[in-house]
PAZAPA-4460 file (N, C-alpha, C; in steps of 0.05 Angstrom, whole numbers, plus 32768, in hexadecimal, padded with zeros to 4 digits):
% residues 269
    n_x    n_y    n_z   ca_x   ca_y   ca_z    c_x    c_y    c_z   seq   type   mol
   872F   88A3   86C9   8737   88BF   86D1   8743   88BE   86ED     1      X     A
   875E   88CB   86EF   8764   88CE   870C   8756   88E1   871C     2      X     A
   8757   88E1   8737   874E   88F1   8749   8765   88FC   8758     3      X     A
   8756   8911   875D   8764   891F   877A   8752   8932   8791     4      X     A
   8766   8928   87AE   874E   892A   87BA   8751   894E   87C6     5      X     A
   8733   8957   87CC   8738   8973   87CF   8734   8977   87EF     6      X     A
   873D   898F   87F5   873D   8996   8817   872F   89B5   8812     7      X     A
   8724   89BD   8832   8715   89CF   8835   8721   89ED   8825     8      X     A
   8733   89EF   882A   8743   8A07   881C   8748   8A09   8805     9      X     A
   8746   89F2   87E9   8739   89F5   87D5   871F   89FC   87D5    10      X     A
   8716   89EE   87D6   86F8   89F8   87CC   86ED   8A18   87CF    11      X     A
   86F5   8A1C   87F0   86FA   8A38   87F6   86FB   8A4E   87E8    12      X     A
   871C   8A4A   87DA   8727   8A5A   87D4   872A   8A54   87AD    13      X     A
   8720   8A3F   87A9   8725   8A41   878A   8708   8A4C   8776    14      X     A
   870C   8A56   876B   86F5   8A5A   8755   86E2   8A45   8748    15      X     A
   86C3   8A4D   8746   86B9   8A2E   873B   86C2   8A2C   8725    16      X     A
   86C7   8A3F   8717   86D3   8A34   86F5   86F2   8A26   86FC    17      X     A
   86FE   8A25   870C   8717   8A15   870F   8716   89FC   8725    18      X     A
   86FC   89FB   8735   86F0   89E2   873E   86E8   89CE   8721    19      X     A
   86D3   89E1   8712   86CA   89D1   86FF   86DD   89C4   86EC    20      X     A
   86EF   89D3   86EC   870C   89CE   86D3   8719   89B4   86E4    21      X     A
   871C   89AE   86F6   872B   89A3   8709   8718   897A   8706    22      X     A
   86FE   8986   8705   86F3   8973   870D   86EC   8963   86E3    23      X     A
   86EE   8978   86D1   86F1   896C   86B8   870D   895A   86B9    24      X     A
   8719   8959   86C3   873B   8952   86C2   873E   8939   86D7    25      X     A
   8731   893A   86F2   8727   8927   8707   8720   8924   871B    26      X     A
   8717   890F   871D   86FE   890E   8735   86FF   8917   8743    27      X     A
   86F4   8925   875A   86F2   8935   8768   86ED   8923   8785    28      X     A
   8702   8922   8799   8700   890D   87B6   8701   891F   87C9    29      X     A
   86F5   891D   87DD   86E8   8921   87F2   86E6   8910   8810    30      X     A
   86F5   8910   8823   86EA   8903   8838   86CD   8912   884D    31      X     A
   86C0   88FF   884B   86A6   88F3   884E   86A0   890F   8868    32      X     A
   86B8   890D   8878   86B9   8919   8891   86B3   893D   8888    33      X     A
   86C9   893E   887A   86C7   8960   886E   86AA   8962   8860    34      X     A
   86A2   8950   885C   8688   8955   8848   8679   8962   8857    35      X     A
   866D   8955   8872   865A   8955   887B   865A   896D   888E    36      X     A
   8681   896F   8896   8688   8997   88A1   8674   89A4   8890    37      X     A
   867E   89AB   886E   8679   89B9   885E   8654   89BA   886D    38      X     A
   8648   89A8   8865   8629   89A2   8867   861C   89B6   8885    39      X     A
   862B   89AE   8898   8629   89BD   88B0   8634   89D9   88B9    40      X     A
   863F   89EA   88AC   8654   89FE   88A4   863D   8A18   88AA    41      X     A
   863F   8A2F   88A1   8628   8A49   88A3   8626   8A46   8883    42      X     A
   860E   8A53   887D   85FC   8A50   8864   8618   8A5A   8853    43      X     A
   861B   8A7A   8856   863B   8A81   884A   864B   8A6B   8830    44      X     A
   8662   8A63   8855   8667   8A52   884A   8667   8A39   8837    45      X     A
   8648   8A2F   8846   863B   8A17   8834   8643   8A22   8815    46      X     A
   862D   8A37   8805   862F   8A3B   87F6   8647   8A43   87E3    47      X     A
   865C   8A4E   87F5   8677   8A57   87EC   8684   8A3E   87E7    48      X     A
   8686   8A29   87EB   868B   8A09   87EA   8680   89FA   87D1    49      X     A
   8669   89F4   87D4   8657   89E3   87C6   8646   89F7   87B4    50      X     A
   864C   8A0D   87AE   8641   8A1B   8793   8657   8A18   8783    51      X     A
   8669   8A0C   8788   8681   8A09   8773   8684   89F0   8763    52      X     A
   866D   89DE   876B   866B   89BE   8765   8664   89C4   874E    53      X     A
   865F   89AF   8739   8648   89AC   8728   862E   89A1   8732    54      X     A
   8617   89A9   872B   85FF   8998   8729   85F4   898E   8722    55      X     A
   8607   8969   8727   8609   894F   871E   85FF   8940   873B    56      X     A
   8601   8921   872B   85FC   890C   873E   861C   8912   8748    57      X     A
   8624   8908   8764   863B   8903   8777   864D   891B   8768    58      X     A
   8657   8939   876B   866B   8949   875E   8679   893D   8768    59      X     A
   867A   893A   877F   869D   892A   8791   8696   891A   8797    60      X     A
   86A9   8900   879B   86A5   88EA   87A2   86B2   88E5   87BD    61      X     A
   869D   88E1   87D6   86A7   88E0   87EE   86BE   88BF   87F0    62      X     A
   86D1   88C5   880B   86DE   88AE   880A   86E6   88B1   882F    63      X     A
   86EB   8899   882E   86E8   8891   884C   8701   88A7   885C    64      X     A
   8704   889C   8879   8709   88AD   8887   8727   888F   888A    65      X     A
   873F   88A8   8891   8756   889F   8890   874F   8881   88A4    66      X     A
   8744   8885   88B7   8745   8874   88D5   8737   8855   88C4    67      X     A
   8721   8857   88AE   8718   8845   88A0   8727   8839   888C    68      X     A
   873D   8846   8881   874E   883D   8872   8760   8832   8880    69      X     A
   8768   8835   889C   8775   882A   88A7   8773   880E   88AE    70      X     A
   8758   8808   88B6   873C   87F2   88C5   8743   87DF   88A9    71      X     A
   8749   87ED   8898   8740   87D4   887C   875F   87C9   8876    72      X     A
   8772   87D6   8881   878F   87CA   8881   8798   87B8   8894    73      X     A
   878C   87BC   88A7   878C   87AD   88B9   877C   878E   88B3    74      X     A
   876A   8790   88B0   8751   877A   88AD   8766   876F   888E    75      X     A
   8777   877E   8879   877C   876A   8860   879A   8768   8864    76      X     A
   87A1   8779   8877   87BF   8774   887B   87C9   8776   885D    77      X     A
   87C1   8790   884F   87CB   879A   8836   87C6   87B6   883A    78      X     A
   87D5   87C1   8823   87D4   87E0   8827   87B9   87EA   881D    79      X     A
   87A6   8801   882B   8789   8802   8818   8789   880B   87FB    80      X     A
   87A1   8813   87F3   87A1   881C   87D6   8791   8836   87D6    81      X     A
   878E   884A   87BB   8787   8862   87BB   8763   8865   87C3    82      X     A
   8762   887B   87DD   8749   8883   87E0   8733   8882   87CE    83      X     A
   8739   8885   87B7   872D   8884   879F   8714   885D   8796    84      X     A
   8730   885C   87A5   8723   883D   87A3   870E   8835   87B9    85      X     A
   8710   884B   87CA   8707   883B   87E9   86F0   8850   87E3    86      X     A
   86E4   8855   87D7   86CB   8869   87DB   86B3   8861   87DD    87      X     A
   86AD   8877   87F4   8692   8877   8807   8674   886B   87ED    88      X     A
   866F   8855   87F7   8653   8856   87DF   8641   885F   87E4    89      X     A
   863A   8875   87DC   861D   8888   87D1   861E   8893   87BC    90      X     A
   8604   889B   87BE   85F8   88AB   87A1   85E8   88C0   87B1    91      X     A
   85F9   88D5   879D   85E3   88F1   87AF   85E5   8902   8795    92      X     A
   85CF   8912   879A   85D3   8927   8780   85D4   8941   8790    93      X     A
   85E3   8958   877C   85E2   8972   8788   85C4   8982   8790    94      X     A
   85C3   8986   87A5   85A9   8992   87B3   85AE   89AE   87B1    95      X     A
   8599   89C0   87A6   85A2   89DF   87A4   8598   89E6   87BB    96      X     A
   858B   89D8   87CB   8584   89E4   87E9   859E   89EF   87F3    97      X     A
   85B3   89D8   87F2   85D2   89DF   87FE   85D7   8A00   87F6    98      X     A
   85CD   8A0E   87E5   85D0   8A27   87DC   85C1   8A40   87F3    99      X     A
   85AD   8A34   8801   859E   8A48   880D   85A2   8A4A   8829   100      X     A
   8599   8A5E   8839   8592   8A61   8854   8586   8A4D   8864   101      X     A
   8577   8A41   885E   8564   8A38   8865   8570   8A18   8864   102      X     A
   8583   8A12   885C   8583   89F0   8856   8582   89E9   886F   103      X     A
   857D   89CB   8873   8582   89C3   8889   858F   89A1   8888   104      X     A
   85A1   899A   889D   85A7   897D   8895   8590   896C   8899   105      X     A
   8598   8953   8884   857D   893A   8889   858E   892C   889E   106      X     A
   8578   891B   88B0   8585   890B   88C4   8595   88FE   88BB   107      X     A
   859C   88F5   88AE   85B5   88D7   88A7   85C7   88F4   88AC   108      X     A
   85D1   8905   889B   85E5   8912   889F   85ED   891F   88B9   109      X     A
   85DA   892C   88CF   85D8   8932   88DF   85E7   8912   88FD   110      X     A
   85D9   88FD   88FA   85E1   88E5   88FE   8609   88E4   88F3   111      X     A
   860F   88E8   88E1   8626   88E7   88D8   8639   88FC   88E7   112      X     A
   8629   891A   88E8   863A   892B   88F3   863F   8926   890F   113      X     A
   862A   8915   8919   8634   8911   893C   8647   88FD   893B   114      X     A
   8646   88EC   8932   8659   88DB   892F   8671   88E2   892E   115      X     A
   866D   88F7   8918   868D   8904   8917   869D   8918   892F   116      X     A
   868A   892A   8937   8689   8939   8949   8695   8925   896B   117      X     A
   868E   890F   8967   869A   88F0   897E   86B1   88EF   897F   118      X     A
   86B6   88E6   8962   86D2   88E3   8954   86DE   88F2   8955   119      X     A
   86CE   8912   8950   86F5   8929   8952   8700   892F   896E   120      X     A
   86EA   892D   897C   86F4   8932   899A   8703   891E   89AC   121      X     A
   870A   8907   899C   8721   88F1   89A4   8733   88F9   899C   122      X     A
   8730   88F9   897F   8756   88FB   896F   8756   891B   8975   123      X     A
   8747   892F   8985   8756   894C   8989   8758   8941   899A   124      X     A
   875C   8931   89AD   876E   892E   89C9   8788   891C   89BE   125      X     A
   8783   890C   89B8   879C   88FE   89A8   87B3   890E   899D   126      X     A
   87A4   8922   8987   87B8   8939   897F   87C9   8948   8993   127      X     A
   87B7   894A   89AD   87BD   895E   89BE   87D3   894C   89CB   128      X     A
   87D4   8938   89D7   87DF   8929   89DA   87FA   8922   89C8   129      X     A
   87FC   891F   89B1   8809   891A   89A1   8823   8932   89A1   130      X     A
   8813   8948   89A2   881C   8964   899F   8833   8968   89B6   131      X     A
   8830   8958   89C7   8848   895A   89EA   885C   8948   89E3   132      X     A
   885C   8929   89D1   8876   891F   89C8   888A   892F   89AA   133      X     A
   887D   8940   89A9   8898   8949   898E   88B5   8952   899B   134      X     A
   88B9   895B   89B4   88D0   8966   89BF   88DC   8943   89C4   135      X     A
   88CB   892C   89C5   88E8   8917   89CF   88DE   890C   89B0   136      X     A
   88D8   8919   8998   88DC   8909   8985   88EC   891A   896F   137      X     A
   88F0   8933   8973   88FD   8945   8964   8910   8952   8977   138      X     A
   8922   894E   8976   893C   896F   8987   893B   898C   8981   139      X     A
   893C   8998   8994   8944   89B3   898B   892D   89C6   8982   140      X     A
   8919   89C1   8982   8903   89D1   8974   88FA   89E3   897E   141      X     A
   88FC   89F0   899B   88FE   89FE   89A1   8911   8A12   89B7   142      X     A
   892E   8A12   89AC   8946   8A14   89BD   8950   8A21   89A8   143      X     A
   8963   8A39   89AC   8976   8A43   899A   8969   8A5B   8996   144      X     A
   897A   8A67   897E   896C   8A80   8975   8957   8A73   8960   145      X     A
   894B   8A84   894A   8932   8A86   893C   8942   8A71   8929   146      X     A
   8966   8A76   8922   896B   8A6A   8900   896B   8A4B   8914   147      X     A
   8976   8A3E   8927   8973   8A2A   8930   895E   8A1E   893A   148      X     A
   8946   8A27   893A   8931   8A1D   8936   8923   8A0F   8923   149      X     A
   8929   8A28   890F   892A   8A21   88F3   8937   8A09   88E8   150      X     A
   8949   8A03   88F0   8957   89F1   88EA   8952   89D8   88F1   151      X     A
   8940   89D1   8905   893C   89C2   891B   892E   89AF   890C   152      X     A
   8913   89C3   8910   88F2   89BF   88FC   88F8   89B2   88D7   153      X     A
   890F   89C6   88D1   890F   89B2   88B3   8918   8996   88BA   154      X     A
   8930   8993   88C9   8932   8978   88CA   8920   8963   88DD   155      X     A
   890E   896B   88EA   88FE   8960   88F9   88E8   895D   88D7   156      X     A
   88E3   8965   88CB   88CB   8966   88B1   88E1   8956   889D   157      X     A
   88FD   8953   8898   8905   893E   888B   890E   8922   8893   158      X     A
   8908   8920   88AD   88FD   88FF   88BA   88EB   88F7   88BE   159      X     A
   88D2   8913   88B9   88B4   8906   88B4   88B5   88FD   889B   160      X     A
   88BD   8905   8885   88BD   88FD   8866   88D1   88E7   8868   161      X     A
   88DC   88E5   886F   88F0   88CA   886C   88DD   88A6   8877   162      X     A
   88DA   8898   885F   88C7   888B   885F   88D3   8875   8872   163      X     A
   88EE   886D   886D   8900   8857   887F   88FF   885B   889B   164      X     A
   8903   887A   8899   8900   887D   88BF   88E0   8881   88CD   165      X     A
   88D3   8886   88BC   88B7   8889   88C9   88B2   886B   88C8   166      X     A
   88B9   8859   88BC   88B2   8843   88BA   88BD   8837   88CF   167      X     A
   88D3   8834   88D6   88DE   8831   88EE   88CC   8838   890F   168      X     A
   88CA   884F   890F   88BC   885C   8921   88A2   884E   891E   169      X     A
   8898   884C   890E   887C   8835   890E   887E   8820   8914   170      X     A
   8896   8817   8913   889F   87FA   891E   8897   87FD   8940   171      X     A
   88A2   8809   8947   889D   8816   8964   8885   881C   8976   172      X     A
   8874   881C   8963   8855   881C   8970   8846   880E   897B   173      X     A
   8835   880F   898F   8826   87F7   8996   8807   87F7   898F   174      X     A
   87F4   87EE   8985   87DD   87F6   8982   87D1   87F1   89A2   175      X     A
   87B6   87FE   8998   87AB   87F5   89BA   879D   87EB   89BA   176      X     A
   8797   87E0   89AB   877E   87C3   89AF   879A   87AF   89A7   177      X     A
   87A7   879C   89BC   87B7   8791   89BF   87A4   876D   89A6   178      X     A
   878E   876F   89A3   8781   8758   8994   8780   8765   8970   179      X     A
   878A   8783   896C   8791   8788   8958   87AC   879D   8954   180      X     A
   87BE   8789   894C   87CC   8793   8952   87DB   879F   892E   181      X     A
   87E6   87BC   8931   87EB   87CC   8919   87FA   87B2   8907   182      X     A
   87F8   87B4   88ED   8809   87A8   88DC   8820   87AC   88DD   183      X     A
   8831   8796   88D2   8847   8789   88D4   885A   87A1   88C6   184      X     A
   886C   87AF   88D6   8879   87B9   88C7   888C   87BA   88B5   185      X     A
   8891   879D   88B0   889C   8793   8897   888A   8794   887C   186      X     A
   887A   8799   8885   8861   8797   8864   8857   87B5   8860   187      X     A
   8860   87C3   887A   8854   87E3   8872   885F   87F2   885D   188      X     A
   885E   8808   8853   886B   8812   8842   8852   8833   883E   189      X     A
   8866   883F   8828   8859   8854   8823   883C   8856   8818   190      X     A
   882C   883D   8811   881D   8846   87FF   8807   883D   8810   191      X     A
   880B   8831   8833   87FE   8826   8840   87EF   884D   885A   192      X     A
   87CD   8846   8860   87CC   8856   886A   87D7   885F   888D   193      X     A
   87DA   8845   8892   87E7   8845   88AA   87FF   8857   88B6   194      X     A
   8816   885C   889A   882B   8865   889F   8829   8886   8895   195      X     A
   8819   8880   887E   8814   889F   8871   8804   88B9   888A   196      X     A
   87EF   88A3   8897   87E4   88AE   88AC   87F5   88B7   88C7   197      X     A
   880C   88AD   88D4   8821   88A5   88E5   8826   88CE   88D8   198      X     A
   8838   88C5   88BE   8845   88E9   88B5   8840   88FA   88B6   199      X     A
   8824   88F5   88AF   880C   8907   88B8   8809   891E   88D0   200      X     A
   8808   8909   88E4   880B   8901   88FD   8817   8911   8907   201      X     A
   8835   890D   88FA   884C   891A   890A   8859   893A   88FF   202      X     A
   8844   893E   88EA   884C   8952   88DD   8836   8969   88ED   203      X     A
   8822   895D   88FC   8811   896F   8903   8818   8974   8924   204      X     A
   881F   895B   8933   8831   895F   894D   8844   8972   894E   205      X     A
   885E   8977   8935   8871   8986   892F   8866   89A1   892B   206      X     A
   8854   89A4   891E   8847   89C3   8921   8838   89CD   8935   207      X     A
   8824   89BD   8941   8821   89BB   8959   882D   89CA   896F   208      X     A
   8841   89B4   896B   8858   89BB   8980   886E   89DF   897E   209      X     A
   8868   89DE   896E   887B   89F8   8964   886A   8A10   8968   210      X     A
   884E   8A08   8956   883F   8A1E   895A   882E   8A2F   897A   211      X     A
   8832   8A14   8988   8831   8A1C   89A9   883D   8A20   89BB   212      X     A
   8850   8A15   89B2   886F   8A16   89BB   8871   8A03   89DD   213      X     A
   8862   89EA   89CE   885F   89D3   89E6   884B   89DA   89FD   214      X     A
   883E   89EA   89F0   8831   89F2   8A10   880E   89F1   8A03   215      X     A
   880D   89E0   89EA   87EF   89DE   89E4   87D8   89DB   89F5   216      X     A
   87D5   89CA   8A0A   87CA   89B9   8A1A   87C3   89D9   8A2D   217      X     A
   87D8   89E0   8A32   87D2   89FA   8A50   87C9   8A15   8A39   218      X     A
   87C4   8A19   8A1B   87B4   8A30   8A11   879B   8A26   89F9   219      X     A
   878E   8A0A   8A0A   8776   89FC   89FA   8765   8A0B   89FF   220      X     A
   8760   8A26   89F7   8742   8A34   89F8   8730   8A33   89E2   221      X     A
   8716   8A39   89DC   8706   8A31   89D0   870E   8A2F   89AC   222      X     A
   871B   8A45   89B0   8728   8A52   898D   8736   8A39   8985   223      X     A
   874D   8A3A   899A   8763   8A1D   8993   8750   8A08   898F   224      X     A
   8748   89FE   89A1   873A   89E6   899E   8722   89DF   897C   225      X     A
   8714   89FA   8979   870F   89F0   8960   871F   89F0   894A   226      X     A
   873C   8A02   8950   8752   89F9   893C   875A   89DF   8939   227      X     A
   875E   89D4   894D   8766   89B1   894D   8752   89AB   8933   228      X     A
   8735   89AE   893B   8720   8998   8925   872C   899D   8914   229      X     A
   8725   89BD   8907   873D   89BD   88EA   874E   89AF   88E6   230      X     A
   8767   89B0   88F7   877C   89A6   88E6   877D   898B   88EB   231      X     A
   876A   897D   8902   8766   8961   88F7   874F   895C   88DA   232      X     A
   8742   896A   88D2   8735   896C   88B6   874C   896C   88A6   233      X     A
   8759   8980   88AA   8774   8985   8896   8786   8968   8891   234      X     A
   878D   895C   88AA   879B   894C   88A8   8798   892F   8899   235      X     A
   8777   8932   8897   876C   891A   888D   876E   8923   8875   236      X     A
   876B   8935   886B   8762   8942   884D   8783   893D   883B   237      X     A
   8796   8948   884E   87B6   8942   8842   87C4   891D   883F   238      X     A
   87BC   890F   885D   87BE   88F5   885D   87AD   88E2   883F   239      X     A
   878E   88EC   8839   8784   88DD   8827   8797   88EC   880D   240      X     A
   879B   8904   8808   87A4   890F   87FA   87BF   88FE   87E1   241      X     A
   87CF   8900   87FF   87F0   88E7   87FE   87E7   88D0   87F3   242      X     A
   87D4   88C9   87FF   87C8   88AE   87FB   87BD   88A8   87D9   243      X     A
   87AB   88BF   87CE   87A7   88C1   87B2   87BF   88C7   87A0   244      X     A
   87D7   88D5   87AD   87DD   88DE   879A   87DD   88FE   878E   245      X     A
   87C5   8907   8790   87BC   891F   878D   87AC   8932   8795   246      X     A
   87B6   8949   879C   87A7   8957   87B9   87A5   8970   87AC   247      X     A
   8787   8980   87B1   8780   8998   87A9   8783   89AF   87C6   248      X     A
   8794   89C0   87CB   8798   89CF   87E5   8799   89E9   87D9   249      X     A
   878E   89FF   87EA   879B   8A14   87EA   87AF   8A23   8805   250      X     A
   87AD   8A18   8811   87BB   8A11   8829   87DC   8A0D   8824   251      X     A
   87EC   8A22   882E   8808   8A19   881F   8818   8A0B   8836   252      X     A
   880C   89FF   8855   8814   89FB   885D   8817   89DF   885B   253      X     A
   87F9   89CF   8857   87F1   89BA   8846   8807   89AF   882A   254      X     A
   8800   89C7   8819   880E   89C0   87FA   882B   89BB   8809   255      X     A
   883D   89C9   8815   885C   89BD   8819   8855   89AA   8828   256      X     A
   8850   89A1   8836   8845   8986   8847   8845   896B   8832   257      X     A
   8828   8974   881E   8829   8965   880E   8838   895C   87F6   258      X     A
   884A   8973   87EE   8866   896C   87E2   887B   895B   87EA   259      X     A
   887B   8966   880C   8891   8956   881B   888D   8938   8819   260      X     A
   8874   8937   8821   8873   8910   8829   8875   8909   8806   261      X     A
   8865   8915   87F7   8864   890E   87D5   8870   891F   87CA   262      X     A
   888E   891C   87BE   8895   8931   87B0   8888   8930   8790   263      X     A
   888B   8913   878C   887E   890F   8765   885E   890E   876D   264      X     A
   8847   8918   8782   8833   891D   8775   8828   8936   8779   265      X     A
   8807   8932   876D   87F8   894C   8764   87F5   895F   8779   266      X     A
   87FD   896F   8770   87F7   898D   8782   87DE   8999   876F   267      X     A
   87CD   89A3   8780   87B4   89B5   876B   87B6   89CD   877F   268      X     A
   87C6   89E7   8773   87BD   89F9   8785   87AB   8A0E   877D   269      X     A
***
């Protein structure tokens, strides 16, 4: 059975009878990271989420986090192949506690969420960071009237999809642990997470950048700042997405995203 992997705005927003329909047809993927959001979330939510599962052993099958798929390309100097393959090993069964007021996380998960909570507050500086080079990596994006703008941004989003020139531009990178250094960009290619992650990357800098209009860094107040986590959640959720093949969004900002980098795969909207 193929899979496809789902992001927060499915689950959200789709019906359990069209979760359940979804998940007779295929597996249902999950990075590990969003899981454990969902787990930590207000009771609400929780339940608006995970009352849509079945109550089976594993409904979704968690799968690593882009930065681990990365770690394993590096160490085989091969591409990791589909998320699907790289999945998290456990066994959990659906807990109807997740349904109530009252749940509470068990330590391992709680342990996991700090972990993660470490982790977002690097790559939201990174992002933030990232977000100040789109003006010397794209022209024009914010100069002209509204239709030249426009104009700018599509072709700045059809050199992110252009697999030759992003590849290129990866050529160009330096890692920073100079004792590991990124793969060879003669062996990269599309189906590697390194590069898929890179598009990612630059598709979220490009909005970034537009949507603050370069000046992210000087209006980081508390609101913004928990927007970053999102849309680094988001970004992982679209990157594994590319990476399977098949992505469940209701997010239409996401779904053209994920058309762009994949035009021949699964859209679930």
């Amino acid at each position: 059975m193929e899979s496809v992997v789902l992001d927060k705005s499915y689950l959200e927003g789709a019906s359990r009878s069209e979760v359940l329909a979804l998940r007779e047809r295929r597996r249902l993927l999950m990075c590990g990271a969003l899981f454990y959001e969902l787990l930590d979330t207000t009771a609400e939510q929780r339940r608006k989420c995970f009352g849509k599962l079945p109550l089976v052993v594993n409904p979704v099958i968690l799968v690593d986090h882009v930065g681990d798929l990365m770690r394993r390309e590096l160490r085989d100097q091969r591409p990791c192949g589909k998320p699907s393959k790289c999945a998290i090993d456990i066994t959990f069964r659906f807990n109807l506690a997740l349904l109530t007021d009252s749940y509470e996380l068990p330590e391992e998960a709680r342990q996991a969420m700090q972990e993660e909570v470490e982790s977002l507050d690097g790559e939201r500086m990174r992002l933030i960071d990232l977000s100040e080079t789109a003006s010397s990596l794209f022209s024009g994006l914010l100069k002209g009237n509204d239709a030249k703008r426009a104009q700018a941004r599509e072709e700045a989003l059809r050199k992110i999809a252009d697999i030759e020139r992003v590849t290129g531009f990866y050529g160009q990178l330096c890692s920073p642990d100079p004792n590991a250094p990124f793969p060879d960009p003669s062996i990269v290619g599309p189906e590697w997470a390194h590069l898929r992650w890179l598009q990612v990357q630059l598709l979220f800098t490009l909005d970034l950048y537009v949507r603050y209009q370069g000046r992210l860094r000087e209006m980081l107040t508390q609101s913004v700042y928990l927007g970053l986590e999102h849309d680094l959640h988001d970004a992982q959720g679209l990157a594994l997405g590319v990476l399977e093949g098949a992505f469940a969004t209701r997010e239409k900002k996401l779904a053209r995203w994920f058309t762009l980098l994949l035009p021949d795969g699964e859209l679930v909207q």
